[in-house]
N, C-alpha and C positions, 0 to 999 in steps of 0.2 A: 412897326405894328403895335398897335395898343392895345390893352386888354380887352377892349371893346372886338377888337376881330377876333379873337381865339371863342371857337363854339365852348357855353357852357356846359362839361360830362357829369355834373358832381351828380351822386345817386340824391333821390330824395327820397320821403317816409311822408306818403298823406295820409290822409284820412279820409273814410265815406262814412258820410250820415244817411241812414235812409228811413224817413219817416212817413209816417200817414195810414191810412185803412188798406186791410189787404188790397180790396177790389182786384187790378187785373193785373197783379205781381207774376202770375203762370206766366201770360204772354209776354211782361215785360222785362223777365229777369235775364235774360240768354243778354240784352242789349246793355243793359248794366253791368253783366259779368265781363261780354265783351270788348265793351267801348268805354268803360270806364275802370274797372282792375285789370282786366287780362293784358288790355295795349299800352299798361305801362310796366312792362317789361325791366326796364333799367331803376324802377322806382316800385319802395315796397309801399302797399296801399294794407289798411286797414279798415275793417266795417263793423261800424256800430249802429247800430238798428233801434227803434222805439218805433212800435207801429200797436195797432189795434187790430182784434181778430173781429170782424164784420161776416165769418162764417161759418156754417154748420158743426166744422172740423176743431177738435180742441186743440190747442194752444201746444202741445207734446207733439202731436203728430203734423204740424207746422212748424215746429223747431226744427225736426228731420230733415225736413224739406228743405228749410235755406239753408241747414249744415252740409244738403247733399247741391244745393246749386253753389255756393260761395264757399269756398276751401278758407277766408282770410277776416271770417267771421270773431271781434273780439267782445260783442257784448249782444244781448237780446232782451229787448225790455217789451212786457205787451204791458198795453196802455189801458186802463178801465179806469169808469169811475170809482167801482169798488176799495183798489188798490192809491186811488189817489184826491182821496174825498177833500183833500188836506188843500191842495190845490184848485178842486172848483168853489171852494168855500172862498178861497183869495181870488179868483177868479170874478163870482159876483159880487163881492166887496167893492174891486177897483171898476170895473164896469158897472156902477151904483156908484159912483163915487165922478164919474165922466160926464158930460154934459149932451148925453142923447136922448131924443124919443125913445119912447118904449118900447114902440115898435121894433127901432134899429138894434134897442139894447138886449131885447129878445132872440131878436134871430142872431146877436154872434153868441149868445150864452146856450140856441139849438145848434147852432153850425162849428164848424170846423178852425174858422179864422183864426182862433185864441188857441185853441187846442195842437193845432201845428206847431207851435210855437213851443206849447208845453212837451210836446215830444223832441224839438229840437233841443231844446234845455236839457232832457234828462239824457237822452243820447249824448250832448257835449261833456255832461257831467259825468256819466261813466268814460268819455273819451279822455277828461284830464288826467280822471283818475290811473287809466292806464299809465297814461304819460309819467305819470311820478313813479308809478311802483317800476317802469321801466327804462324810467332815468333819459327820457328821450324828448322829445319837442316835434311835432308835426310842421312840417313846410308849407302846406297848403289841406285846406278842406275843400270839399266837393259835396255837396248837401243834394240831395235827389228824394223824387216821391215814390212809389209804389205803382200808382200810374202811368208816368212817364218813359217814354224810351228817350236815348240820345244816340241818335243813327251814326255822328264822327267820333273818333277816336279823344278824346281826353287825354294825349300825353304830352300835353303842359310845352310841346316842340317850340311854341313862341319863345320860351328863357332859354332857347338855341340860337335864335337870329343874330347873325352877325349886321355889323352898320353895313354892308354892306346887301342884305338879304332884307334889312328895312327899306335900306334907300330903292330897292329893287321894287319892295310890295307896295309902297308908298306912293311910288311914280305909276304904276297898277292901280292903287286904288282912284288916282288922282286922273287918270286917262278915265276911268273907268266911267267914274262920275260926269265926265266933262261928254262923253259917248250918250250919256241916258240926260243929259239935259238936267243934269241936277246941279245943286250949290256946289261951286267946287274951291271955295277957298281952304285958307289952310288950318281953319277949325272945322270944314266940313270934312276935308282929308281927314283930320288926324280922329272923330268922331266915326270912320269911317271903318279907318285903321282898325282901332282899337275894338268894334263890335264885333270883327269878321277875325277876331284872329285864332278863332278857337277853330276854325276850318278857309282856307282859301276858296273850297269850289263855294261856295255863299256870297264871293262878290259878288256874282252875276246876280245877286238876288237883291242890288242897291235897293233897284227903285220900289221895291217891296216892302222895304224894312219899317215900320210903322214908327218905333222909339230908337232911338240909337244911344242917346248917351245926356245922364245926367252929371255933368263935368261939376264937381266942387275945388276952386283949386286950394293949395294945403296953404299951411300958415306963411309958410315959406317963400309961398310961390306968388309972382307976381303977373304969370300970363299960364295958357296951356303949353304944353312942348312942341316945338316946331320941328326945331334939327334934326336929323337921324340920331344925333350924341343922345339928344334930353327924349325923345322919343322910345331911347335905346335902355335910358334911367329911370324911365318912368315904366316901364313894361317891367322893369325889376325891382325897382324901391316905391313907386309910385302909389296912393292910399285909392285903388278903385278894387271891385267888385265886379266877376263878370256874372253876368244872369241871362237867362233866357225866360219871355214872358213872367217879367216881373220875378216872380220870388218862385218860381218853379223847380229851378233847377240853378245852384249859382255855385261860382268858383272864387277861391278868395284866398290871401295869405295867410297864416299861420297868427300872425300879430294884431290882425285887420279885423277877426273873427268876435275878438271877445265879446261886443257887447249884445251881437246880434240873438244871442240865446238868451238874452234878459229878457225880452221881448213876453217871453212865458210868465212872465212876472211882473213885468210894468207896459201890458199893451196900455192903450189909450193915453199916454204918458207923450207920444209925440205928436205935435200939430203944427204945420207949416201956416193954414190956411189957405195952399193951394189947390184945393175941391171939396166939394160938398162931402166927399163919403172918405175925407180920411180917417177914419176910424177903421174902414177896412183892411186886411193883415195886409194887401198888396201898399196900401199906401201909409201904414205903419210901417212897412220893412222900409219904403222909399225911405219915409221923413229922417229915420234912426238914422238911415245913413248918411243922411243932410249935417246932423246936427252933428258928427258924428265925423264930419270933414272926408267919409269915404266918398266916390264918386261911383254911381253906375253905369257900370257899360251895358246897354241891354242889346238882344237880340231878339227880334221880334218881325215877324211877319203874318200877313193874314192867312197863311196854312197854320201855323202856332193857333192862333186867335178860333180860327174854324173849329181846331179840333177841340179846343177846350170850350167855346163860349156857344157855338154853335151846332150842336151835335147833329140836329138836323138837317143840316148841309152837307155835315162829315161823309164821303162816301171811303172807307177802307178802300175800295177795292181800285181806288184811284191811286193809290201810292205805294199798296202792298201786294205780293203775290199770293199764293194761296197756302206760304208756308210761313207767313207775315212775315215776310222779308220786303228791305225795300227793293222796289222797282229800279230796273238800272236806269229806264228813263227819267226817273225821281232822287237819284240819288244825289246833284246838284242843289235842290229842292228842299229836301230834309233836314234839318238839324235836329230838331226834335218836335215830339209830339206827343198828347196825352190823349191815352187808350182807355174812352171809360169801356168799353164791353170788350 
């Protein structure tokens, strides 16, 4: 037996980012408490927060409230311009300095794009700072919005899989495909592999999946992993990124993170030239990671797409019950989704 068969038990110490405007944090927090600190059990999770208050309610008597939803709360930054004039002054500098219409350069200096970014920066930066005064190093971050719910479980059970539990889900996924009349070689397998591994019931949801995976392979590397071995090495050493709809909600190692919160500081700084509107945060988080040798794994379907792009299609009451729980008939369905009302 190789080391490869023996399940991995070691505890790990993550981290949660949770950034963005309150909006519908009431509804959404039970699913982040749930499926993202509560179910991982064997692993201590920590939350560091940068968000903006977009309501009536001051800033104290919202502090209450995530102290009384989140017991593992290690930092709370609320976001204004007031507090951070220092930053949108760099902010219109370097976008003034990028090669946009004025049009486009307007609406990211009204909108949110840039601003995400600056809250995932100061959220990291109080996270390091933890880190040193507590003498410790995080294994993985988990970065989430305010919005968003994540209907499975997040405990990381994939850096369990034995070669034998790969070679299992792999010949699964690879039937799977071959069943729905999709590509099925063995860069669509392992494309396959790798999107779905944050929940099993989401295979069935191949032929749905819009993006699967922006593969960059490492210096090292001279093809993607095929074997169950390199399959087995790359799910543990490997330089990807998983995410759901783009930049929404993503998962990532410990070492893989750093540069992604620069981002609050040098958006427009990356440019592939592969579409018209890279400038936007979703195609600035892509490019970062291009140049950046990370790969992403994405997960995306057009229930994702609906809830966020198309709100007037959205119907709740298709997926939820009346105690916004998901539907058992939906539970297959769901990985996640964003809740604007």
């Amino acid at each position: 037996m190789t080391y490869r068969n023996i399940r991995h038990k070691s505890k790990m110490r993550n981290a949660i980012i949770l950034t963005g405007s309150l909006r519908t944090i009431k509804r959404t927090a039970k699913f982040t408490r749930r499926n993202i600190l509560e179910c991982n059990k064997n692993n201590e999770c920590d939350l560091f927060i940068c968000i903006q208050n977009d309501s009536q309610e001051p800033d104290e008597k919202w502090e209450e409230w995530f102290h009384k939803e989140f017991n593992c709360i290690k930092s709370i930054v609320w976001f204004s311009y007031g507090y951070y004039q220092e930053w949108f002054r760099w902010r219109d500098k370097q976008l003034n300095n990028i090669p946009l219409e004025d049009y486009w350069r307007n609406f990211l200096k009204i909108g949110g794009s840039t601003i995400e970014y600056a809250q995932l920066q100061i959220a990291y930066t109080n996270m390091v700072e933890f880190e040193i005064k507590q003498r410790i190093k995080y294994d993985y971050i988990v970065r989430t919005r305010t919005d968003s719910i994540f209907s499975k479980p997040v405990d990381f059970h994939w850096l369990h899989w034995t070669l034998k539990d790969i070679e299992e889900r792999r010949d699964r996924i690879k039937n799977t495909l071959i069943s729905l009349n999709l590509p099925s070689e063995d860069i669509d397998v392992f494309k396959a592999f790798m999107c779905t591994v944050i929940s099993d019931d989401v295979i069935s949801n191949l032929s749905n999946i819009i993006a699967m995976c922006q593969y960059v392979p490492n210096p090292t590397e001279t093809t993607f992993p095929k074997s169950v071995e390199e399959i087995y090495d790359y799910i543990h050493k490997g330089r990807y990124i998983l995410t759901i709809r783009k930049n929404h909600l993503y998962i990532v190692r410990r070492d893989l993170f750093h540069i992604i919160p620069s981002l609050g500081y040098f958006y427009g700084c990356f440019k592939t030239d592969r579409d018209e509107c890279w400038f936007n945060a979703e195609s600035q988080f892509r490019d970062m990671c291009y140049y950046s040798c990370v790969s992403i794994i994405e997960y995306t379907t057009l229930f994702e797409e609906r809830s966020l792009m198309m709100p007037y299609e959205w119907n709740e009451r298709e997926f939820f019950d009346e105690n916004f729980e998901v539907r058992e008939d939906c539970k297959d369905k769901i990985l996640w989704c964003c809740v604007r009302k």
